[in-house]
C-alpha positions as CSV (number, residue, x, y, z in Angstrom):
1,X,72.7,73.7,43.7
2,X,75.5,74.0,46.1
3,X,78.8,75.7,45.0
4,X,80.6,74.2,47.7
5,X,80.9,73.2,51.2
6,X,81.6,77.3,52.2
7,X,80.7,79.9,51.0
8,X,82.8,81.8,48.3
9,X,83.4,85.8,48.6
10,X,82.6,87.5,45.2
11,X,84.9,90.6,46.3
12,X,88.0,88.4,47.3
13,X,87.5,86.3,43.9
14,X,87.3,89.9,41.7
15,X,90.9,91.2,43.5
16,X,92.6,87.9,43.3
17,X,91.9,87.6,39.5
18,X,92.9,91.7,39.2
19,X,96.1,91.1,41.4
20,X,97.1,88.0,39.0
21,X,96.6,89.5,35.7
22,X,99.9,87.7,33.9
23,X,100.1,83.7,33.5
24,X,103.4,82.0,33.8
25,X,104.4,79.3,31.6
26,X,103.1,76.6,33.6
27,X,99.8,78.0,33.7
28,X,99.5,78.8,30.3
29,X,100.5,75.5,29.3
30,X,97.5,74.2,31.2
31,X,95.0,77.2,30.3
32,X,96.0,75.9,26.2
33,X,95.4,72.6,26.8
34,X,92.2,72.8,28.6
35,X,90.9,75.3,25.9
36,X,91.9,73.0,23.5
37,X,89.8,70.6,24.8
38,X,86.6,72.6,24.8
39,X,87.3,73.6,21.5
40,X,87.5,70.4,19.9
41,X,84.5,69.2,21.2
42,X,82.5,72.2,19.5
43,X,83.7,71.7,16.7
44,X,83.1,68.4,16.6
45,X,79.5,69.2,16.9
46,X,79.9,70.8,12.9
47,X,77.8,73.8,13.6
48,X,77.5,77.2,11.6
49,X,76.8,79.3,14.5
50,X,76.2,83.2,13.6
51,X,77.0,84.5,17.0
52,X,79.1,83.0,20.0
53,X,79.4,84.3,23.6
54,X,82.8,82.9,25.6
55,X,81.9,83.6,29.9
56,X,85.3,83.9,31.0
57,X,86.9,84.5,34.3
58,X,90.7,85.6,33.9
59,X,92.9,85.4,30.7
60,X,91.8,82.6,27.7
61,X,92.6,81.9,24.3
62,X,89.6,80.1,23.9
63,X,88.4,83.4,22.1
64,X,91.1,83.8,19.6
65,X,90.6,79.6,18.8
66,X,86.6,80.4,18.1
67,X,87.3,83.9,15.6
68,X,89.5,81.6,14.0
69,X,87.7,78.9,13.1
70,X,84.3,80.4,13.3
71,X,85.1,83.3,10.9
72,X,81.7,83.8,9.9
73,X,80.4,84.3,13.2
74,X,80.4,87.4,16.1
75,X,82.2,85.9,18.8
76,X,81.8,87.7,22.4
77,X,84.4,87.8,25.0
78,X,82.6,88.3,28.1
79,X,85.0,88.6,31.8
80,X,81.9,87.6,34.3
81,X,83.6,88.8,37.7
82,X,82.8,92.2,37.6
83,X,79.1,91.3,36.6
84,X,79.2,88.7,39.8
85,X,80.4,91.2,41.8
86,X,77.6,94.1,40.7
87,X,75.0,91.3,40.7
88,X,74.1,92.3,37.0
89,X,72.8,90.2,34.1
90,X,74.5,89.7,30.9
91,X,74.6,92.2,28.2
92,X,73.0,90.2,25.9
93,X,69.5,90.3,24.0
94,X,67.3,86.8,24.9
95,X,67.6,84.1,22.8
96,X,70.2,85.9,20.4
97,X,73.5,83.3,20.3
98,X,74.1,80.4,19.2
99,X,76.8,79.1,21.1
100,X,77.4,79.6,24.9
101,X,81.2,78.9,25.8
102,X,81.9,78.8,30.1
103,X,85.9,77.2,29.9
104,X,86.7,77.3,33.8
105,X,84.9,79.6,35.4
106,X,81.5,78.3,36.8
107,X,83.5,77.1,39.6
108,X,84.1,81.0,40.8
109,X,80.6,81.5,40.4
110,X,78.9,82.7,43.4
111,X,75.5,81.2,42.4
112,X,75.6,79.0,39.8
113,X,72.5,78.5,38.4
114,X,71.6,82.1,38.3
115,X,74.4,81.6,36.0
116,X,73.0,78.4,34.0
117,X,69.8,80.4,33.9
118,X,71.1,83.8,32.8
119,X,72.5,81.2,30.3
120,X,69.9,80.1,28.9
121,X,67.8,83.3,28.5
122,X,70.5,84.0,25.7
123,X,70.7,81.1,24.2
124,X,68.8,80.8,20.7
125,X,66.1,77.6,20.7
126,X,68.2,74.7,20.7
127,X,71.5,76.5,20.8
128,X,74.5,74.6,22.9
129,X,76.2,75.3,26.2
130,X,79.8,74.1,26.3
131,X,81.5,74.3,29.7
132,X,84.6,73.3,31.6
133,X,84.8,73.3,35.7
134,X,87.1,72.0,38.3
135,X,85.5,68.6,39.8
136,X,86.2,67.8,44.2
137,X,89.4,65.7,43.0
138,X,90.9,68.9,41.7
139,X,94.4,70.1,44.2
140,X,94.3,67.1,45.9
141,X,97.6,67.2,46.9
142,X,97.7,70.3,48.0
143,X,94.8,70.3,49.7
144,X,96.0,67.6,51.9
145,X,98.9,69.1,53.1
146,X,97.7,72.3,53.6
147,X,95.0,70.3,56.2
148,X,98.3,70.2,58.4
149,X,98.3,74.3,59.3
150,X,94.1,74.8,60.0
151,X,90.7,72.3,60.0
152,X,89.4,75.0,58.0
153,X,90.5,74.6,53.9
154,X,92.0,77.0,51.7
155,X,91.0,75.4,48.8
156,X,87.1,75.0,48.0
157,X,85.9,71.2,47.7
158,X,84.7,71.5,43.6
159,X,81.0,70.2,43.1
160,X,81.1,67.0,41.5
161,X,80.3,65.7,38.3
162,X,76.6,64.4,38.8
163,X,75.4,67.6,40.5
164,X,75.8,69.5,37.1
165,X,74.3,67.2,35.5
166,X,71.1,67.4,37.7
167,X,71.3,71.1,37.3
168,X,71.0,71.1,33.7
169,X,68.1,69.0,34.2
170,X,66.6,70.7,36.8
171,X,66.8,73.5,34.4
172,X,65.5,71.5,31.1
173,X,68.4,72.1,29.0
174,X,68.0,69.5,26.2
175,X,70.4,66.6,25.7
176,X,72.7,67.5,28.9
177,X,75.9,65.2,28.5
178,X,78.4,65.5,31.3
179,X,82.0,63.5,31.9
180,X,85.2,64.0,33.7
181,X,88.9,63.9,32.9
182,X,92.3,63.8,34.7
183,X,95.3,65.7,33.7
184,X,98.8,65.7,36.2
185,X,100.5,69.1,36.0
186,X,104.0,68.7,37.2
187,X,106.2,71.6,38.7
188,X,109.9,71.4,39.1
189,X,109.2,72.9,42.9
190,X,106.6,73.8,45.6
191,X,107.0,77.6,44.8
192,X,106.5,77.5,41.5
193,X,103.9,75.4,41.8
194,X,102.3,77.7,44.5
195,X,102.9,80.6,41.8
196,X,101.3,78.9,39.0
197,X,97.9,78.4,41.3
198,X,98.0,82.3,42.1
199,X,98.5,82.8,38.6
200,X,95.0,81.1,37.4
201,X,93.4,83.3,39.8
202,X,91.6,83.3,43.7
203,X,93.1,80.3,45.6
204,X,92.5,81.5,49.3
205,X,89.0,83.3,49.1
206,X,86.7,82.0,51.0
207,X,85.0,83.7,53.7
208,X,85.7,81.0,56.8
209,X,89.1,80.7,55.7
210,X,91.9,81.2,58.4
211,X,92.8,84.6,58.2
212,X,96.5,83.9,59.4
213,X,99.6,83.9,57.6
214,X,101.7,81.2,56.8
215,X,104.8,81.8,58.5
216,X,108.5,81.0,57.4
217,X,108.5,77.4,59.1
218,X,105.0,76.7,57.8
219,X,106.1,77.0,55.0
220,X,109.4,75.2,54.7
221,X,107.0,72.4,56.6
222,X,104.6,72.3,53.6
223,X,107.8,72.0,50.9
224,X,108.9,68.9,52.9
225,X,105.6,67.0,53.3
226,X,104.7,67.9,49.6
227,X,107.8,66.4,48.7
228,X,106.1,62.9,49.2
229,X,104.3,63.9,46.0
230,X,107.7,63.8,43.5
231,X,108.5,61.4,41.2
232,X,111.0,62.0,38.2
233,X,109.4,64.6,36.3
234,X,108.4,67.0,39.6
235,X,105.7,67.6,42.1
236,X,102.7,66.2,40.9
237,X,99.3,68.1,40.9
238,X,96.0,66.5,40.1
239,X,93.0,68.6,38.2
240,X,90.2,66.8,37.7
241,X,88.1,68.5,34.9
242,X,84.0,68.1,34.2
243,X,83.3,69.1,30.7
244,X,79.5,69.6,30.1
245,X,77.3,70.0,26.7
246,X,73.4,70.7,26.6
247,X,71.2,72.3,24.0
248,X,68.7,75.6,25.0
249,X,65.1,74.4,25.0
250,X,63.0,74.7,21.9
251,X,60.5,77.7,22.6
252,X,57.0,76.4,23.0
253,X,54.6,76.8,20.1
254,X,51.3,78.5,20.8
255,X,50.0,74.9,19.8
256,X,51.7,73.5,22.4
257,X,50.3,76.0,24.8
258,X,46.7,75.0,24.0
259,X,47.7,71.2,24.2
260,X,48.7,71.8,27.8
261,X,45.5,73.4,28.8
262,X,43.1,71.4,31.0
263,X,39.7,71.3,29.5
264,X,36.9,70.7,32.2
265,X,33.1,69.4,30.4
266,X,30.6,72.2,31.2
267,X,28.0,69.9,33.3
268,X,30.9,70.0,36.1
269,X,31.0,73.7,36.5
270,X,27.2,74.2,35.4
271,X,25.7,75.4,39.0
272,X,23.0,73.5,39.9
273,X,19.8,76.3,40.0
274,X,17.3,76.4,42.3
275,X,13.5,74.3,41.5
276,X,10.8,76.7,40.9
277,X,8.3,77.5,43.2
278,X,5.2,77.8,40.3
């Protein structure tokens, strides 16, 4: 499956996310609420899982929400950009967890579904995948007036909703359900809104992105256009977010293994012998 339209830079992504270690308050307004989100929907699924593994990429609370309610359990908090980065596997047995948390991070993923399969290796039989992941609508302000300073984007375009949805299937997950939600984030002004962005991580890392600076006008030019984006509580900012659920396939029984096998009746491979010459 394609990320995006460009390619993404695994060593750009892994400084960004160093360099922007604290969130603000707008950020971690959005961080909680998205979390929250996730959250509710496992639990909704009333499972007693006995180990959980939450992929993150930057800061969460996710983690703290699942030791919380899941006291039972061995919950995992797992940062995947260094593993991206060093091209490594996760450090976890096969087929060992029960519950696979991903809350905004598949996006930054280089290859995807190396990361779905990685995925499922450590998921029990019929264990569940629960992920969150910013879908093309995501930015769309800003993403059109930053079209004003290059033809070449800043912000990735987000893979859309039905793609990861074919990707589970392509990858027989069980039961893969996928839908999308809108939230508006609202920022009293463009710097702060910029801030908050650089805050949840990477937002200029792609490799074909124009390596120029914005200058002083530039910038003053992108506060005025976005200004045609306020209404009375701020400067609106759309996030569109695909939330996604699938089950681990069962492993096969030896049964089933012999039910696949092709059986072929012995006259069709019995080679025909010669007549004798007596």
């Amino acid at each position: 499956m394609k990320q995006t339209l460009y390619s993404l830079d695994p060593q750009r992504i892994q400084a960004d996310f160093q360099r922007h270690t604290t969130l603000n308050n707008y950020h971690k307004a959005i961080s909680t609420a998205l979390d929250e989100t996730l959250f509710q929907r496992a639990t909704a699924l009333n499972l007693q899982p006995e180990r959980i593994v939450n992929l993150t990429a930057g800061q969460s609370i996710l983690t703290e929400m699942l030791t919380g309610y899941y006291s039972q359990a061995k919950v995992t908090a797992i940062d995947y950009m260094p593993l991206q980065l060093a091209l490594a596997p996760l450090p976890i047995s096969t087929h060992s967890v029960d519950m696979v948390f991903c809350p905004m991070m598949l996006h930054w993923c280089v290859a995807p579904e190396e990361m779905m399969q990685e995925v499922q290796r450590i998921l029990k039989p019929n264990g569940v995948l629960l992920f969150s992941v910013l879908g093309p609508d995501s930015l769309l302000e800003l993403r059109q007036v930053l079209l004003t300073l290059s033809d070449k984007p800043y912000i990735p375009v987000f893979t859309d909703m039905h793609n990861w949805g074919d990707l589970l299937q392509n990858l027989k997950f069980k039961n893969p359900v996928v839908d999308v939600d809108y939230f508006t984030v609202y920022y009293p002004d463009f710097s702060q809104l910029m801030l908050a962005l650089r805050s949840q991580g990477p937002t200029y890392f792609l490799k074909e992105m124009n390596k120029g600076l914005i200058t002083p006008r530039q910038w003053q030019n992108l506060e005025q256009m976005y200004a045609a984006y306020r209404d009375e509580q701020g400067l609106a900012l759309t996030l569109e977010v695909v939330y996604g659920i699938a089950f681990g396939p069962a492993l096969r029984s030896e049964e089933d293994l012999l039910a696949q096998e092709t059986s072929i009746p012995l006259q069709k491979v019995r080679r025909k012998l010669p007549k004798s010459s007596d």
